[in-house]
N, C-alpha and C positions, 0 to 999 in steps of 0.2 A: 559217183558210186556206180559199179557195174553190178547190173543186172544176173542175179545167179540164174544159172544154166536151167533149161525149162525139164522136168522132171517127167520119163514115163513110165508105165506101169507094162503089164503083157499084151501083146499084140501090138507095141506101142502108144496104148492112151496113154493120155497126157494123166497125170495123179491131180485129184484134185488136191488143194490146200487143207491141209487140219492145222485145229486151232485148238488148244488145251489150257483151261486154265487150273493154273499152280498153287496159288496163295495168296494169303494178304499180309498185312502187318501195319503196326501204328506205331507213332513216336508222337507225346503229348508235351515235349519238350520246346523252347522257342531254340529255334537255331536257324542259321544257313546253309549251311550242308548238314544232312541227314545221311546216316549211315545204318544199314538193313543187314545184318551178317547173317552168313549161312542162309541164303534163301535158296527155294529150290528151280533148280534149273530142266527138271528132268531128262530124260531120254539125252545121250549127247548122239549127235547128226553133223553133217557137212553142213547142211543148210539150216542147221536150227537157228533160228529166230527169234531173241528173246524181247518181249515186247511187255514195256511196264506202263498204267496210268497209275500216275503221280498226282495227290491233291492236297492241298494246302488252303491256308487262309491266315490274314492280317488286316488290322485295321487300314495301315499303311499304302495307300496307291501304289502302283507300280512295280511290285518287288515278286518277279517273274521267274521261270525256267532262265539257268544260266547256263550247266554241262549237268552230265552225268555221266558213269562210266558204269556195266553191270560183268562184274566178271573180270575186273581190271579194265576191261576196251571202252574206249569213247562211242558212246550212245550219239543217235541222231535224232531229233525234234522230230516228231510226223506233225502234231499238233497241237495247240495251246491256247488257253481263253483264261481270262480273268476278269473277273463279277465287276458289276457296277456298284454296288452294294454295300454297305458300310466294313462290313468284314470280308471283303474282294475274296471270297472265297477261288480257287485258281484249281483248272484241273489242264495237265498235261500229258502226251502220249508220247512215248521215246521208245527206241528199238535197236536193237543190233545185233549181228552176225556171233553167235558166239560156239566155234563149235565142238569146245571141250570142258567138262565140268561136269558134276551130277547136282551142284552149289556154288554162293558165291556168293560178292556184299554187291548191293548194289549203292550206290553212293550215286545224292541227287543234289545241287548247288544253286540255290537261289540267290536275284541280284541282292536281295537285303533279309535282315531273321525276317522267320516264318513263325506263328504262331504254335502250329500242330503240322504235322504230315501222316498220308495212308497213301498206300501204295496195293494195286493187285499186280500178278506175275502172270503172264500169260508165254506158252510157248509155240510156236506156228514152225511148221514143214512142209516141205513138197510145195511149196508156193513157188509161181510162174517169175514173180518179181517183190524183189524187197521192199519197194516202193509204194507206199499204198496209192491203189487207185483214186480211192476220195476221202475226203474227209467232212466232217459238220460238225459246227459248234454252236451251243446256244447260252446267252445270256440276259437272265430277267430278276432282276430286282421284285419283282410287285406280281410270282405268279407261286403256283406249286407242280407245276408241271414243263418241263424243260425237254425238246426235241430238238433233231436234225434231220436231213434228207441225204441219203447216199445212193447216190449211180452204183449199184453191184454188176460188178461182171457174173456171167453163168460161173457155177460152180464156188462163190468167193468165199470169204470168211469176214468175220465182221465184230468190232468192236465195240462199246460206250462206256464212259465212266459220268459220275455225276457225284458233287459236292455240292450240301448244304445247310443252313441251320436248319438241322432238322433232331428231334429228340424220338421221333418214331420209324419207320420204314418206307421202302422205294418199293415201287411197282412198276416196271419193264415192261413196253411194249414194243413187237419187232424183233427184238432176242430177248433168250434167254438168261434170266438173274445167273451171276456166278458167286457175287458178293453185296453183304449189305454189311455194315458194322459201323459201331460208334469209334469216331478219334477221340473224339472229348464228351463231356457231358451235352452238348449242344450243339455239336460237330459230327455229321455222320457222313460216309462217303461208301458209294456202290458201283458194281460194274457186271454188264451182259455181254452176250457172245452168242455166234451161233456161224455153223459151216455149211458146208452144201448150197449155198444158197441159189436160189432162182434170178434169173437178172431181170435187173427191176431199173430203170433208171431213176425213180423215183422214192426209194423207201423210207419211210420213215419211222425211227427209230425215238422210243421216248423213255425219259421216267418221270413218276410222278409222284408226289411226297406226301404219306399218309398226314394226317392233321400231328399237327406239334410242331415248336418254334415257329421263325418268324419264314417270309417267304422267299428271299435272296437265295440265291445258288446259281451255278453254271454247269454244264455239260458238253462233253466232245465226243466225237465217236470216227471211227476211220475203220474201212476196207480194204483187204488184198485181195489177189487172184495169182 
């Protein structure tokens, strides 16, 4: 994949990255491929970016991110984790260049059915590179507080999602909540964001699961610049 051309502003700065989030959506159906219609794609751009976490859960071991396309186009994997935990709860981060549409289905293909799926939309421009700089993932069976650590470049933009048995609410630390919602009655799934950011090699980004259900979940989080 080539690298989109580096973006400036007057006087020649470089633009930093904006990061906007879009929406969410749930399907409480079992399936393998999941189909999202008409979601929103906002603003259409050269460089727009359309960048989903996808989360899921089964009893089943090993039934992972297979493809997805959003807008018709084939989506690329940035990230991916699946729980150790009885119901492997599984969250994934997928992107891609899409740069005509105000809408569009996104359609997500797991190796085997899936119990439930949620999905947030997020749309990123003016980014240096498509590629994210880093990414973190975390998985713990036996906690209610799930984190990672991202290297941010000056100026980046930044992501998390987190899937749990959880029947109450998520608390974000590091960015800001964009989504909390239930998939199922005892399946909820959340996701933060934040731009501008200060470079940090170090940052740590968390959520952490108000009291209710049990404690399995996992969480992923990735930055651009």
């Amino acid at each position: 994949m080539i690298p989109l051309a580096r973006m400036r502003g007057r006087g020649g700065r470089r633009k930093l990255p904006e990061l906007e989030f879009l929406g969410s959506a749930q399907d409480t159906a079992n399936r393998t491929t999941y189909e999202f219609l008409a979601q929103p794609f906002g603003d259409a751009a050269a460089d727009r970016e359309i960048i989903c976490i996808v989360h899921s859960e089964t009893t089943i071991d090993g039934r992972v991110f297979s493809s997805a396309t959003i807008g018709g186009i084939g989506a690329d994997l940035v990230v991916e984790i699946e729980g150790s935990g009885w119901a492997h709860q599984h969250v994934a981060i997928f992107s891609v260049n899409v740069q005509a549409g105000a809408s569009g289905t996104i359609s997500v293909t797991f190796t085997g059915e899936k119990a439930d799926c949620g999905l947030e939309i997020y749309r990123m421009v003016d980014h240096t590179d498509r590629i994210a700089a880093d990414t973190a993932v975390d998985d713990d069976a036996a906690t209610t507080i799930w984190s990672g650590v991202l290297n941010i470049p000056q100026g980046a933009v930044a992501l998390a999602g987190v899937m749990a048995r959880n029947t109450n609410t998520y608390t974000f630390a590091g960015l800001v909540e964009d989504n909390d919602a239930a998939i199922e009655a005892a399946a909820r799934h959340g996701s933060a964001s934040a731009q501008e950011l200060t470079a940090d090699p170090a940052l740590t980004v968390s959520a952490t699961k108000d009291a209710g259900g049990s404690t399995q979940g996992v969480f992923a989080a990735a930055t651009w610049r």
